[in-house]
C-alpha positions, 0 to 999 in steps of 0.5 A: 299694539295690545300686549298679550296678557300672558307675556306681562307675566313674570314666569320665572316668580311663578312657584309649581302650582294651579293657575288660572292664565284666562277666561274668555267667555266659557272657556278657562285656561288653566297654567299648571306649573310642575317645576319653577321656570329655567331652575333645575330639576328639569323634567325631561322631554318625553316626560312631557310627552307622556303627561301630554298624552296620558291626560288627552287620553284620560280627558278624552275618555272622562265626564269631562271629554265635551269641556275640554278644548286643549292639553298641551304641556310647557316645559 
């Protein structure tokens, strides 16, 4: 079985910053780290929700809207 590229990374060493998770032909997955994994402060549920949906509606609206495939926070 192949193993997926993004489980062999160890998310708990990753500092808050920009990553680049992937890139499958055109499309770039980016990893935005806010805050480092299971270390508190923790950022809040609907935080999260609100960053995911100020930044589709941002996206959607922008130069950018025919580029970008998918924003979904992790936290």
């Amino acid at each position: 079985m192949d193993k997926i590229a993004s489980f062999c990374v160890d998310h708990t060493k990753l500092l808050p910053g920009i990553y680049i998770s992937r890139i499958d032909g055109d499309i770039t997955t980016y990893d935005i780290r806010m805050r480092r994994p299971n270390k508190p402060p923790y950022i809040a549920v609907p935080a999260l929700h609100t960053i995911e949906h100020l930044f589709a509606t941002f996206a959607r609206n922008s130069e950018f809207k025919d580029s970008v495939i998918y924003f979904g926070p992790m936290g």
